[in-house]
N, C-alpha and C positions, 0 to 999 in steps of 0.2 A: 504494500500500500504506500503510495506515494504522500510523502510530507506536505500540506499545504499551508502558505505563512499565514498569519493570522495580521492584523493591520497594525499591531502593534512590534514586531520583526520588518515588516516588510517600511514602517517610520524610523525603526531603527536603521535599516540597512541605507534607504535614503538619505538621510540624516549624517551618517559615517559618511558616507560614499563625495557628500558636498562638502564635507569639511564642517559643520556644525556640533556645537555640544549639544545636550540638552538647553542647559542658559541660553547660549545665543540662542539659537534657534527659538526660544521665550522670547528673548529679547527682543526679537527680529520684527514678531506678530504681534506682541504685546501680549503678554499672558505669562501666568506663574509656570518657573521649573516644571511645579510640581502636576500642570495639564499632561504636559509632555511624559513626565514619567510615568501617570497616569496611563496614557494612550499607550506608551511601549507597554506597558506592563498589564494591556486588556482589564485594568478595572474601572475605566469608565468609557462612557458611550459618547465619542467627541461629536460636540456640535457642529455642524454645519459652515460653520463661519469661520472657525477654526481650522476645519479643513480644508477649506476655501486661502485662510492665511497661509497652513503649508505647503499645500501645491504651490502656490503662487512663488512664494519665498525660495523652494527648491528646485521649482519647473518641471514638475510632475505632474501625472493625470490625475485625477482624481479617482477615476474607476479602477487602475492600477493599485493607487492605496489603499481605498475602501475594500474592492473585491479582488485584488489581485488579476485582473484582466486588462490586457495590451501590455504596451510598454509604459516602463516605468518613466521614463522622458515624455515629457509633451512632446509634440510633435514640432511645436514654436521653436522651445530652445533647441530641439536637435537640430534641426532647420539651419538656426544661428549659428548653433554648435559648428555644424558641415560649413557653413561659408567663411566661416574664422578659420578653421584649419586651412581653408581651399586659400586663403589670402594670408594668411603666416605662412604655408607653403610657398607659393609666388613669390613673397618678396622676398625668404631666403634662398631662394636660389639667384638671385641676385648681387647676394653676397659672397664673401669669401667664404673658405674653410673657417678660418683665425673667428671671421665676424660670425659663422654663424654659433661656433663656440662661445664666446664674447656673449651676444645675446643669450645663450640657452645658459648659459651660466647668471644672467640677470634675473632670469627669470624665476630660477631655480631658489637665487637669493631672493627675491620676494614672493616666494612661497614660503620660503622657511619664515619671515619676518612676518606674513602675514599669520603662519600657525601660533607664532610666541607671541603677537598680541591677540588673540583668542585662548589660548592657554593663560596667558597674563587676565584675563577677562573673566576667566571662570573661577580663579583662584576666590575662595572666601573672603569677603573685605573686613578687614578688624574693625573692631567696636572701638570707639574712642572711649579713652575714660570719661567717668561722672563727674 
């Protein structure tokens, strides 16, 4: 018998897959952690608007997260997705070897910088004294 996810895996694996914690991903839609950990953890029944918040926010289908049918991408951001690649393609071959190293190493750098301010972000904030 085959495994089928349930919508609270299938928010998690979205969720990982963008680079979102729980927090962000709250923070994004406006709503408590605790919605989010909720929905992964199937003990409540997300509302509509919320759902509406994280497809939007991740650029997924709705019927994907809900009932697990189609793909998990909209078909908008793949769309985008494909013509970003098809034009970052194009202009590195325009470049050097050296440059196109040079850039994939910028980029590389501002993926790391962007994870260490989201890890920086979710860290607990201390209490000021009284």
């Amino acid at each position: 018998m085959e495994y089928q996810m349930g919508i609270g895996a299938r928010l998690k694996q979205a969720r990982s897959s963008k680079g979102y914690t729980q927090n962000s991903l709250a923070d994004a839609i406006g709503v408590s952690r605790g919605v989010i950990t909720n929905i992964e953890h199937e003990k409540a029944e997300p509302q509509m608007l919320v759902i509406r918040g994280i497809c939007y926010e991740l650029g997924i289908n709705s019927s994907w997260l809900l009932q697990g049918e189609g793909p998990m991408e909209s078909e908008k951001d793949a769309e985008r997705s494909a013509h970003l690649l098809a034009e970052i393609y194009h202009l590195s071959t325009l470049l050097s070897k050296e440059e196109q190293d040079y850039v994939l190493d910028m980029i590389k750098t501002f993926q790391k910088h962007k994870e260490s301010l989201r890890n920086n972000n979710d860290m607990p904030k201390e209490t000021e004294p009284q």
